[in-house]
C-alpha positions as CSV (number, residue, x, y, z in Angstrom):
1,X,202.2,175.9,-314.0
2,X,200.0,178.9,-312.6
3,X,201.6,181.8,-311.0
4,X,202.1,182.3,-308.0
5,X,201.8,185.8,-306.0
6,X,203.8,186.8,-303.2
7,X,201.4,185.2,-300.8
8,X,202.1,182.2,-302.3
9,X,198.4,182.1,-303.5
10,X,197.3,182.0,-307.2
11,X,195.6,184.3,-309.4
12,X,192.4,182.2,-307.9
13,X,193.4,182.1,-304.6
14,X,194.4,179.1,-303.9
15,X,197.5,178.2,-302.2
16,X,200.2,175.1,-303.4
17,X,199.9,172.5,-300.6
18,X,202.4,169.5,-300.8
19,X,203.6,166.8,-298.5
20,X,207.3,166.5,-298.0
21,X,208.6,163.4,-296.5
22,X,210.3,163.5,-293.3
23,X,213.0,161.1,-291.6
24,X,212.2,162.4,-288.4
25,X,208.4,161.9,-286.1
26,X,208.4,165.3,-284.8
27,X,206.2,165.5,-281.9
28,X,204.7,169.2,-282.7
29,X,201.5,169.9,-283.6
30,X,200.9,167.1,-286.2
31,X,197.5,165.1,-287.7
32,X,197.2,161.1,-287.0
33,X,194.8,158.9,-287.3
34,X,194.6,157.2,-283.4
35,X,194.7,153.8,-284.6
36,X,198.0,154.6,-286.4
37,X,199.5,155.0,-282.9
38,X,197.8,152.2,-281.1
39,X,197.9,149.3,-283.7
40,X,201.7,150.8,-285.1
41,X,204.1,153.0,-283.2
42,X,203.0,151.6,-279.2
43,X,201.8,148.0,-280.4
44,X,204.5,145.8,-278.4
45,X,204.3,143.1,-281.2
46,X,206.7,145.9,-283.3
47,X,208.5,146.6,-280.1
48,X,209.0,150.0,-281.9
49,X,207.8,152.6,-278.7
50,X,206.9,151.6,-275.0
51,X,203.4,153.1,-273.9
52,X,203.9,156.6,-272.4
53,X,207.2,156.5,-274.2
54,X,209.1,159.1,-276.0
55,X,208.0,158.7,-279.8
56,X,210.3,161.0,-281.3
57,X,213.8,159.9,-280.0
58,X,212.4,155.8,-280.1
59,X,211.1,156.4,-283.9
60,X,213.2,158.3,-285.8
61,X,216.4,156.1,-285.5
62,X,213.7,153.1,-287.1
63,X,212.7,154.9,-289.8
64,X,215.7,156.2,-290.6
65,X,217.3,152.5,-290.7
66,X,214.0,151.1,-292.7
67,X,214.5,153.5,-295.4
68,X,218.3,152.8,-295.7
69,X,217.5,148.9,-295.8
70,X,213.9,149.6,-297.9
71,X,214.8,153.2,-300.0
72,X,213.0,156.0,-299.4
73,X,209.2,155.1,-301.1
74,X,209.3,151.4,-299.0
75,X,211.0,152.1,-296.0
76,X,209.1,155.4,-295.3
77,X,205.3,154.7,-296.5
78,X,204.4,152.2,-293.2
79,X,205.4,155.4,-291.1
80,X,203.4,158.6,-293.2
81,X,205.2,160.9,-291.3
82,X,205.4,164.2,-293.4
83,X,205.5,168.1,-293.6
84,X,203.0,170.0,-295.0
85,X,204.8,172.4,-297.1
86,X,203.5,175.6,-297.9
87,X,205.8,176.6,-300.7
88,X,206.5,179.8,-299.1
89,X,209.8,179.6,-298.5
90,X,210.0,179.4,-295.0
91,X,212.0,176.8,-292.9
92,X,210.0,173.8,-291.8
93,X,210.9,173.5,-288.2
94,X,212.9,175.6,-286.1
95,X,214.4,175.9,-282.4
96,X,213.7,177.5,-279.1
97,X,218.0,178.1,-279.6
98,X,217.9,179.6,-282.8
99,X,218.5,176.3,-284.6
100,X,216.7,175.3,-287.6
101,X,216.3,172.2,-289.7
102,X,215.3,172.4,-293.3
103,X,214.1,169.4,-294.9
104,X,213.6,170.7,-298.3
């Protein structure tokens, strides 16, 4: 294990990157490849997510239920929705309200 400095950046530089699985498909600024959305999440033969519908609040229940039904490592890979984490301490996602969500 290197150390870390307060930046969160080792003695070289570089910073600790990981992915964090997530339950949730948070629409925010995220990376996707676009044939994950058309041939997955809006093809009509999964009947997952209408065209031009809302993928967040349609998606999340599914995975949710896949990974309760599958566990965690088979119900979540066919959806590779994740958070990059920054080790840094922060809070993943947060709210215009003040509300926050913390997946670690």
């Amino acid at each position: 294990v290197e150390s870390m400095s307060s930046s969160g950046a080792n003695q070289d530089g570089f910073h600790q990157l990981s992915l964090t699985p997530t339950l949730f498909w948070y629409d925010n600024t995220h990376i996707v490849r676009t044939e994950h959305y058309r041939d997955f999440i809006y093809n009509p033969v999964f009947k997952m997510v209408a065209r031009g519908g809302f993928v967040e609040d349609k998606l999340s229940p599914i995975i949710k239920r896949s990974c309760e039904r599958l566990g965690l490592k088979d119900g979540h890979a066919k959806f590779g929705c994740y958070l990059l984490d920054d080790h840094s301490g922060d809070v993943f996602t947060g709210h215009l309200d003040g509300g926050s969500y913390n997946t670690a």
